[in-house]
N, C-alpha and C positions, 0 to 999 in steps of 0.2 A: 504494500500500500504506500509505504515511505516513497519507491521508487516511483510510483506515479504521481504522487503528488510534489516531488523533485522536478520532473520530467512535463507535468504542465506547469508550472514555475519559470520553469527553464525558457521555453518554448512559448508563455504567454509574454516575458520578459524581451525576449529576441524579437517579437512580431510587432513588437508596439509603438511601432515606424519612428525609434531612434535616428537621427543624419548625422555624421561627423560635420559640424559647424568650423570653421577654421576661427583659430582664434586672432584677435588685434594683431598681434604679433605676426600674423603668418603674414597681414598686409602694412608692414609697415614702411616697404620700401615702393608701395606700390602705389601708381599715378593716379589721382584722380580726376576722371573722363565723364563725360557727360554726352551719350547719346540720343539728338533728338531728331523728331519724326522727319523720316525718309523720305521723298517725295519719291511717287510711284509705288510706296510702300503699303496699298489699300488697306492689308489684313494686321498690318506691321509685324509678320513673320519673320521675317529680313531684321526687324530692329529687335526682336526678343532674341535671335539665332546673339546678333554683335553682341547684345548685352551679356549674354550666357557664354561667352565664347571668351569676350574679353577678361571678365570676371574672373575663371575658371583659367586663365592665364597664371594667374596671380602675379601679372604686373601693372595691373588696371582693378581701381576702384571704382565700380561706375556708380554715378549716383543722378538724381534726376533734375539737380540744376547746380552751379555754382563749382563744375569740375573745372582744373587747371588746365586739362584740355578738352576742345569739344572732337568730335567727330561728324563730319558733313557726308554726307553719302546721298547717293542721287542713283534709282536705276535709271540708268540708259536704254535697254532695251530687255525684251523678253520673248524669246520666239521659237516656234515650234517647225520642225523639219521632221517630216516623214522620212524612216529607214527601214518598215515592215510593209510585206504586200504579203500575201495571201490572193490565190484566186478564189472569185466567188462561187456560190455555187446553186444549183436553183432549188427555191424554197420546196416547191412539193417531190421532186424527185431526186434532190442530192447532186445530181449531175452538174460535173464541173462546167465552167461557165467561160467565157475567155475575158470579162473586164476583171481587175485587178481595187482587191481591198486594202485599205491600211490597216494594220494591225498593231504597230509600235512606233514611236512617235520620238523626236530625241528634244529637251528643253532646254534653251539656252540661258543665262542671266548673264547682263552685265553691268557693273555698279560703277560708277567714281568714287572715288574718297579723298578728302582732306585733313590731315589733323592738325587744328590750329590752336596757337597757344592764347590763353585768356589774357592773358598778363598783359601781354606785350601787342595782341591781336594781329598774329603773323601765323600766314603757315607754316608749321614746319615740317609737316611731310605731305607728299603731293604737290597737287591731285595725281590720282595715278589711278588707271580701271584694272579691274579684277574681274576674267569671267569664269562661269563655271557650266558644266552640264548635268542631264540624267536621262538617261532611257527609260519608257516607260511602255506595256504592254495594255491592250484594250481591245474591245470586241465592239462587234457591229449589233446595236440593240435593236437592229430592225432584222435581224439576221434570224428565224426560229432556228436553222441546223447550229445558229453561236446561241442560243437562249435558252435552248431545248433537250434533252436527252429522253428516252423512253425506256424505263430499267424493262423486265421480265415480269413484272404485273400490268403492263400495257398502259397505265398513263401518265402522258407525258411529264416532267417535271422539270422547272427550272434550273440551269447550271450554275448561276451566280449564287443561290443559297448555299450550294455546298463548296463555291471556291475558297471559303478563309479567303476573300481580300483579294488572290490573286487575277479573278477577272474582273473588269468593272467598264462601264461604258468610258466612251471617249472625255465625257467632261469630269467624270468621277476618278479616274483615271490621273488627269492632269491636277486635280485639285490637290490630290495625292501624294504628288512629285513635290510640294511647297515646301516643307518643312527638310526632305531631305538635302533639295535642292540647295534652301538657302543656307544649311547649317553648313554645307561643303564650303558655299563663298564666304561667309562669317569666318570660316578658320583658314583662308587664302588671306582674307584680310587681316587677322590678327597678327597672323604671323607675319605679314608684307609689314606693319606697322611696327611690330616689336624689331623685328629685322631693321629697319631702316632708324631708329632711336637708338639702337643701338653704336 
């Protein structure tokens, strides 16, 4: 009885979403930056990625006004280039078809950045652009042979219920790609800025 009442102690103790907080110390050589809203930034995905990224640096304090440096960032562009085909195929009889579907999609970003000093109101790094990409896979939601499967009890059933995530239409798909996307440019840029402070 000892041993399970050890053993939920234990285990109610460990689950009880503890975080290693770093302490003062750990930032005390560390700048503090101030990143505000991104222009192009709709979701401000792109400015939670820098903030977490810089942070998580641990040579950046970011805080939400009154940093000794700011950061200015601007996307430039965002754009989508087809690198998946598929041929179609016809809805009632399967038979391949000869126009040609997309099926995976590749997503571009590209940002400027500046890092200027408050003090003095000078840049001192930049501008300088940083892009990044992500491949991403989708199906055609007008498609029943992409939406459909028919197990051995004969009706039909949707595929996307049982994909976990990995099929999704074309705008579901892309919305998708945001967070991985922008967390990739977020650590191009930290490090281009600690690199060049350096």
């Amino acid at each position: 009885m000892k041993k399970w009442v050890c053993f939920f102690s234990l285990t109610t103790l460990l689950s009880c979403g503890y975080h290693y907080k770093p302490s003062e110390a750990a930032y005390a050589d560390a700048l503090d930056i101030t990143v505000p809203y991104i222009v192009g930034d709709i979701d401000a995905v792109l400015n939670n990625e820098l903030v977490y990224q810089m942070s998580s640096s641990g040579r950046f304090r970011c805080t939400q006004s009154g940093g000794v440096y700011v950061l200015q960032a601007k996307l430039l562009s965002d754009t989508q280039t087809r690198i998946g085909f598929r041929y179609d195929r016809d809805n009632a009889s399967g038979k391949r078809e000869e126009n040609l579907l997309g099926v995976e999609d590749r997503r571009s970003v590209t940002v400027e950045v500046s890092l200027i000093d408050t003090r003095s109101n000078k840049v001192v790094v930049g501008p300088f652009e940083v892009s990044s990409d992500v491949d991403y896979d989708y199906i055609d939601p007008g498609s029943p042979v992409d939406l459909l499967f028919t197990p051995s009890s004969g009706s039909a059933q949707s595929i996307i219920q049982f994909s976990l995530g990995q099929l999704d239409s074309y705008e579901g798909a892309y919305d998708d790609t945001s967070r991985r996307l922008f967390r990739k440019l977020a650590e191009k840029v930290t490090v281009g800025i600690i690199n060049q402070l350096e």
